[in-house]
N, C-alpha and C positions, 0 to 999 in steps of 0.2 A: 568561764570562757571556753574551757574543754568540752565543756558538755553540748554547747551553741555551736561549738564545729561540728561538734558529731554529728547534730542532729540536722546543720546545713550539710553536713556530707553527704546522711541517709537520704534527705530529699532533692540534692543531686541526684543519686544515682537511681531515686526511684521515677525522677519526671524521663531521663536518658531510656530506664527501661521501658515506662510505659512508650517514650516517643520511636524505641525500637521496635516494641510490639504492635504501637499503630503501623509504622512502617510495613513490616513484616505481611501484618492483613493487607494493607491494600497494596503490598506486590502480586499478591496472592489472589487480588479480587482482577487486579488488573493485568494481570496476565495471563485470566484464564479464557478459556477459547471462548466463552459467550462474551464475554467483555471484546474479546478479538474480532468478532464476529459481527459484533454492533459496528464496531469501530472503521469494520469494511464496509456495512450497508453505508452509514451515514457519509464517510469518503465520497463512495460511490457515488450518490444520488447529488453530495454537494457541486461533483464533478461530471454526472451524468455522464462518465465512464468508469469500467470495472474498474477496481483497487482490491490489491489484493497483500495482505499482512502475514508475515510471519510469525512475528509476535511483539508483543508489548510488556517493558519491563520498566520500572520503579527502581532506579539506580539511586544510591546514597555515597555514592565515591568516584572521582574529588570531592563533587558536590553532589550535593541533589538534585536528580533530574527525571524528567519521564522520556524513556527512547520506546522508538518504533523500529522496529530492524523486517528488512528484506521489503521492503515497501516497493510495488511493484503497480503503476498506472498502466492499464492495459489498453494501450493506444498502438497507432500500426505504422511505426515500431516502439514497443515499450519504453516508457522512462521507468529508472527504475534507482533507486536509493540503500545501500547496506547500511545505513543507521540513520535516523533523523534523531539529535538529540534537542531538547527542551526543557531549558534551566529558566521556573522563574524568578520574579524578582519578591523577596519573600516580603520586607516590607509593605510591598503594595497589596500583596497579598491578606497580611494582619489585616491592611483596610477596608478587605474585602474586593480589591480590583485586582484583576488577571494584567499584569502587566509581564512580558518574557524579555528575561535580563540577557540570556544568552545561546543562540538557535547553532547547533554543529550538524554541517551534514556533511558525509562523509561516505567514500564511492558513491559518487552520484555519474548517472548516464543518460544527459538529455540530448538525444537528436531533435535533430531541426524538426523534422516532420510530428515528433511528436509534442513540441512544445507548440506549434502550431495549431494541432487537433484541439489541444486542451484549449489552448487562448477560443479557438472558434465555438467550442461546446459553451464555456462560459459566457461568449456572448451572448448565443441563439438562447442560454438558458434566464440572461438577467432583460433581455427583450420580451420573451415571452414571459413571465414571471409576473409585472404588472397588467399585462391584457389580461391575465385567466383569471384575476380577482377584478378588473375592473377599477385598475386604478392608473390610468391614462394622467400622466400631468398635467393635459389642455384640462380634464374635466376636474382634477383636484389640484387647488392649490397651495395645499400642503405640504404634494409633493414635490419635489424640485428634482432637475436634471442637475448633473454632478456641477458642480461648482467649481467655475478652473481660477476663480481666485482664493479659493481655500489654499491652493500651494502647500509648500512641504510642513507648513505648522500644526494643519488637518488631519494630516496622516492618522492611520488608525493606529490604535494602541498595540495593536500585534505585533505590530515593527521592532524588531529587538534590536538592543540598546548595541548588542555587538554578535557579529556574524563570525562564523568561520567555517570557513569549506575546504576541504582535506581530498584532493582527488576527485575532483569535480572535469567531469570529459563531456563536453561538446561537440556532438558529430553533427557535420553539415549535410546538407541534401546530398553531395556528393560520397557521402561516407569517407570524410576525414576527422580526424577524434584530435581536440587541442584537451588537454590536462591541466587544470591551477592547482594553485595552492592560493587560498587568499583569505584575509581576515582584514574585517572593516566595525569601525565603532561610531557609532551615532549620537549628535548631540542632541538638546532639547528640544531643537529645531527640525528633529531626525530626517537630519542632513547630516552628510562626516563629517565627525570632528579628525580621524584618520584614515586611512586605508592602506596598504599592501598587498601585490598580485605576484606570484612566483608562476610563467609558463615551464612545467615538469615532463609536457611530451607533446609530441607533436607543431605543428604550424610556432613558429617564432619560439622554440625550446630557448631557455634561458634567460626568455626577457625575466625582465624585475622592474615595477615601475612600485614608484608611494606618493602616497596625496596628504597635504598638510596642512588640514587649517590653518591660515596668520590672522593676527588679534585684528587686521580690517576687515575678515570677514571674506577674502578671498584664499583660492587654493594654489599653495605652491606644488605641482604635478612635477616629475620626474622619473623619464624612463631609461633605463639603461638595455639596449638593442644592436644586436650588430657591430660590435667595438666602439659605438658612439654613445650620444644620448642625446635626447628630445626633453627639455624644460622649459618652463613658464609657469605663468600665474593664470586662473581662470576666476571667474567671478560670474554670481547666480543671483536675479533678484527681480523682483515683480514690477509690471510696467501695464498701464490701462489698456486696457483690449477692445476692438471697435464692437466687440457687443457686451461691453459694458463687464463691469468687473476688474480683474486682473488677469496677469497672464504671466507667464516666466519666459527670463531671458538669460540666457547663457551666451557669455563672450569670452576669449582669451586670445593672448598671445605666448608663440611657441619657438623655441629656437634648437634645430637642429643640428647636431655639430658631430662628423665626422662616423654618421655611420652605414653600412654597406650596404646597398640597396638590393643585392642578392639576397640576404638573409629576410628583409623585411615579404620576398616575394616567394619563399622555398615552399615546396620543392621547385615551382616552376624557376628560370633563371631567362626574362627579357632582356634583365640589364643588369650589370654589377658597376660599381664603381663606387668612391666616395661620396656622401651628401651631405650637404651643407644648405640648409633651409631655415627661412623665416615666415611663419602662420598665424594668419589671422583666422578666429572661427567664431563665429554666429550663429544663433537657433533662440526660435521663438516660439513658444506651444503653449499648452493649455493646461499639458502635464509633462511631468518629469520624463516620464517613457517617451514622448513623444519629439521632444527636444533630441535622440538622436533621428529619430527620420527626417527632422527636419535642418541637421545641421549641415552649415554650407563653410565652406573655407578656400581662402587664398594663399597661396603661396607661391612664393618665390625660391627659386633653387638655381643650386649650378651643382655639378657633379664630377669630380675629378677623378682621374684614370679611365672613366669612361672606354664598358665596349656595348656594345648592342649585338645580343645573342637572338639568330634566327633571320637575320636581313642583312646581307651583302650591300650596300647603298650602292658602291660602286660598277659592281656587277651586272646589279638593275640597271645603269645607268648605258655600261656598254653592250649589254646582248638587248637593249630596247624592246626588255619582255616581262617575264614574270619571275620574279627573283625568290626563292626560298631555301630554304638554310641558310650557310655559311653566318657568319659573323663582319661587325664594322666597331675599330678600334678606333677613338675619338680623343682628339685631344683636348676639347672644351664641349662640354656641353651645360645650357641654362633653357631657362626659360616660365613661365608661370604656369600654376596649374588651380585650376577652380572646380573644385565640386561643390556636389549636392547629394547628400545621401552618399549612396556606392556610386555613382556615377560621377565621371571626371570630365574634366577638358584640359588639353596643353595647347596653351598658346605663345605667340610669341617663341618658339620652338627655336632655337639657334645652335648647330652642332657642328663643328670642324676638324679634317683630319690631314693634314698634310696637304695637298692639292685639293682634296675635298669636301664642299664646305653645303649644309643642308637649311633651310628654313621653311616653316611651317605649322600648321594646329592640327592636334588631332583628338579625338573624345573616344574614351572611355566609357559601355557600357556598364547598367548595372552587371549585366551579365558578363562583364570582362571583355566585348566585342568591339571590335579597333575601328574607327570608321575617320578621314580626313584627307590630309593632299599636304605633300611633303615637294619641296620643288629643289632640284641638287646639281647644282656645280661640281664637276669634275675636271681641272683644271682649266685651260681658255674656252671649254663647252660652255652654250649656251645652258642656260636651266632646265632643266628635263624632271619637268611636274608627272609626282608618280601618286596612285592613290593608297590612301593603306586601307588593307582590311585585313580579315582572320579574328586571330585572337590574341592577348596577351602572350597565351602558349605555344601558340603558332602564328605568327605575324606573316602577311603578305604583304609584298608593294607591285604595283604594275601600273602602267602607264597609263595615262586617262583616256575615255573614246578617245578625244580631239586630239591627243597627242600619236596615236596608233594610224589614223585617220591620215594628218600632217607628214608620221613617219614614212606611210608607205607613198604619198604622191610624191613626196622626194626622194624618195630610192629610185621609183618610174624615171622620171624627171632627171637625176644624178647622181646616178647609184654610187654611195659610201657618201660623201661630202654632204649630199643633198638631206638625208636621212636625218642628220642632226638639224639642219635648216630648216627642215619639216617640222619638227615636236613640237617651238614652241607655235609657229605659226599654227599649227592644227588644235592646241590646245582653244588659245584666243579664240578661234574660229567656234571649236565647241561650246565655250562659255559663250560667246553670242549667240549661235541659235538658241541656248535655253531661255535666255533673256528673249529672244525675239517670241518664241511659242511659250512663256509665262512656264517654265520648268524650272 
C-alpha cells in the first residue's frame, strides 16, 4: 500500500512538472514579439484598422488564462484596453471545442466616435467580402443572409458564459466619460441568467441596478437612482415576422418610486423634483442590438416638489416676450410621456403654481432640442399660448406669431387692457391662416 502511494505521489508530481514546463514554453512562445506581431497583423486586417499590442501573456493564477495587455484600436479617437483577459472553459476544451468560460476587461476606453468607426469598417468589410469572391446570395443559395430567427439560441460560441468589466468608461461625442463596474453570466440560451451594473464616475454616479432571471423565464430588473428606484419585470421572446421567420420582442412593465429627476439629468438641471412613474416599453427587431433603437415607451408621471430651472412661466407671461433664466416653482406637476429611441414627447402636460396654472405637449429631440406650445394662466388672465424652444440646457419660451401679432393690435387699440385681449384672439387668428395656406 506504501509503495502504491509513492509511486501515485511520483506520478503526481511528475504530470504538475511536466504541465508546468508545458506551461512555461508557451508563455515563452506566446509572449514573444513574433507571436506579438502576428497577433497585431491579424487584429488589424480582421478590423481593417491598426491594433496595436503591448504584450501577450499566459497567466496561471487564479486561473488559467490568456491576457493581452495595452491593446490599443487606432481609430480617431482610440479605443483602447489595459488588459483583455480570456479564461476558457477547459472541458470543452478536452473536446476539442474553444468554448471561453470567462472574458475580464478591465480599463477599458471606448468613445462614441470610436466604436462607431469600428462598427462602420466591419460593415463596408462583411459587404465587400462576398462580392470579391463572387459569392452574391441571389447567385448562390447556400448562402443565406443572417437569419433573425436564429435569436439568442444561435449565438456564437465565443459568447462567454460570464462577463466582467472593471472600469469600463464611455465617452460621448461630447466628451463626457460614464465609468462601470459590471458583471453578467449567461445561460444556455446565452441570454442572462444574472447581471449587475455599479456607475463609478461620471453621468448618474452611484446608480446600482441587477437583473434576475425568475423560473417563467422573465427578468426581474431593479435600479436604485437618485434616492429612489425604478423596478419591474421584462420578458423576451420570438414572434412571426411579415418576412417570414421570426423576430424578437421585448416588453415590460416599470414602476418608479420617489426618485430625483435632477440626478437622472446631471450635470444639466431642467428640472428637479420627486418622480413617481409607471412604464410601459416595447421593441421589436430582428436582433438583440437592435431592439434598443427600436424601443418605444409610455409613461405616466407626476412629480412632486416640482421646480423648472431656466423658464420663468410667469414672467413670460407678463413682460409678453421672451423669457430666459429665472426658475418656476410648481405645486403639481403630471402628465404622459412617449418615446421612441432618444426622442420623446410630453403630452397631456398639466402643471400648477398658486394662481398659476400651465397646459400643454412638448417633444423632445434626439438631439435634446425642445420644440411645442405650452398655453398659461396667470390668475383671471386669459391663456397666453407660448412656444418652447432652445434646449433641455437652455430652454426658451416666447409667444407665438399670432399671439405677438394680436398683442400689439391691442396695445394700438387699448393700450395695457387691450394687450392681454389681443394674445389669445391673435394666436386663433394665426392658427387659421396656417390652416387656410395648408401650413
Amino acid at each position: 500500500m506504501a509503495r502504491s502511494l509513492k509511486w501515485l505521489t511520483a506520478l503526481t508530481l511528475l504530470a504538475l512538472l511536466v504541465l508546468a514546463a508545458g506551461a512555461l514554453a508557451l508563455q515563452g512562445w506566446v509572449g514573444s514579439d513574433a507571436f506579438r506581431q502576428r497577433m497585431e497583423r491579424e487584429a488589424s486586417g480582421a478590423l481593417d484598422l491598426p491594433v496595436r499590442l503591448d504584450g501577450i501573456e499566459v497567466a496561471l493564477w487564479p486561473l488559467p488564462a490568456v491576457a493581452l495587455n495595452g491593446v490599443s484600436v487606432q481609430s480617431k479617437p482610440a479605443l483602447t484596453l489595459a488588459r483583455l483577459e480570456v479564461r476558457p472553459g477547459w472541458l470543452a476544451l478536452l473536446r476539442g471545442r474553444l468554448e471561453i468560460a470567462t472574458l475580464v476587461l478591465r480599463q477599458v476606453v471606448l468613445p462614441q466616435q470610436a466604436v462607431d468607426a469600428i462598427l462602420l469598417s466591419l460593415q463596408k468589410k462583411k459587404r465587400s467580402a462576398p462580392a470579391a469572391y463572387g459569392l452574391q446570395p441571389e447567385n448562390n443559395p447556400e448562402l443565406k443572409p443572417d437569419d433573425p430567427a436564429a435569436g439568442p439560441s444561435a449565438a456564437p460560441d465565443w459568447l462567454p458564459h460570464r462577463a466582467v468589466l472593471n472600469g469600463v468608461t464611455w465617452v460621448s461625442r461630447k466628451g463626457a466619460g460614464t465609468t462601470v463596474d459590471a458583471e453578467m453570466r449567461l445561460g444556455a440560451d446565452r441570454l442572462p441568467d444574472e447581471a449587475s451594473l455599479k456607475v463609478v464616475k461620471g453621468h448618474l454616479k452611484g446608480l446600482r441596478s441587477s437583473l434576475q432571471r425568475e423560473k417563467d423565464g422573465r427578468w426581474a430588473l431593479r435600479i436604485e437612482v437618485g434616492g429612489g428606484t425604478v423596478a419591474g419585470r421584462l420578458a423576451m421572446q420570438h414572434a412571426p415576422s411579415a418576412q417570414g421567420g421570426r423576430t424578437l420582442v421585448l416588453q415590460g412593465q416599470l414602476e418608479t418610486r420617489g426618485v430625483e429627476v435632477a440626478a437622472l439629468t446631471a450635470p444639466n438641471k431642467p428640472l428637479s423634483g420627486r418622480l413617481e412613474a409607471s412604464t410601459t416599453l416595447h421593441s421589436r427587431a430582428a436582433t438583440t442590438g437592435g431592439l434598443v433603437d427600436a424601443l418605444q415607451t409610455q409613461t405616466r408621471f407626476a412629480v412632486k416638489d416640482a421646480v423648472l430651472h431656466g423658464v420663468d412661466l410667469a414672467r413670460a407671461v407678463q413682460t409678453v416676450g421672451l423669457s430666459r433664466g429665472g426658475q418656476t416653482r410648481l405645486d403639481a406637476l403630471a402628465g404622459q410621456i412617449h418615446s421612441q429611441g432618444r426622442a420623446a414627447a410630453l403630452r397631456n402636460l398639466v402643471a400648477s403654481s398658486g394662481a398659476l396654472s400651465a397646459t400643454g405637449n412638448v417633444a423632445v429631440s434626439s438631439a435634446q432640442a425642445l420644440s411645442g406650445r405650452v398655453s398659461v394662466h396667470l390668475g383671471s388672465t386669459v391663456g397666453v399660448p407660448l412656444v418652447v424652444g432652445g434646449t433641455l440646457d437652455a430652454p426658451e419660451v416666447t409667444l407665438t406669431r399670432g399671439a405677438l401679432l394680436g398683442a400689439a393690435i391691442g396695445t394700438a387699440v387699448m393700450p395695457g387692457a387691450g394687450t392681454g385681449a389681443g394674445i389669445p384672439l391673435g394666436d386663433r387668428v394665426g392658427e387659421g391662416l396656417k390652416k387656410l395656406f395648408g401650413q
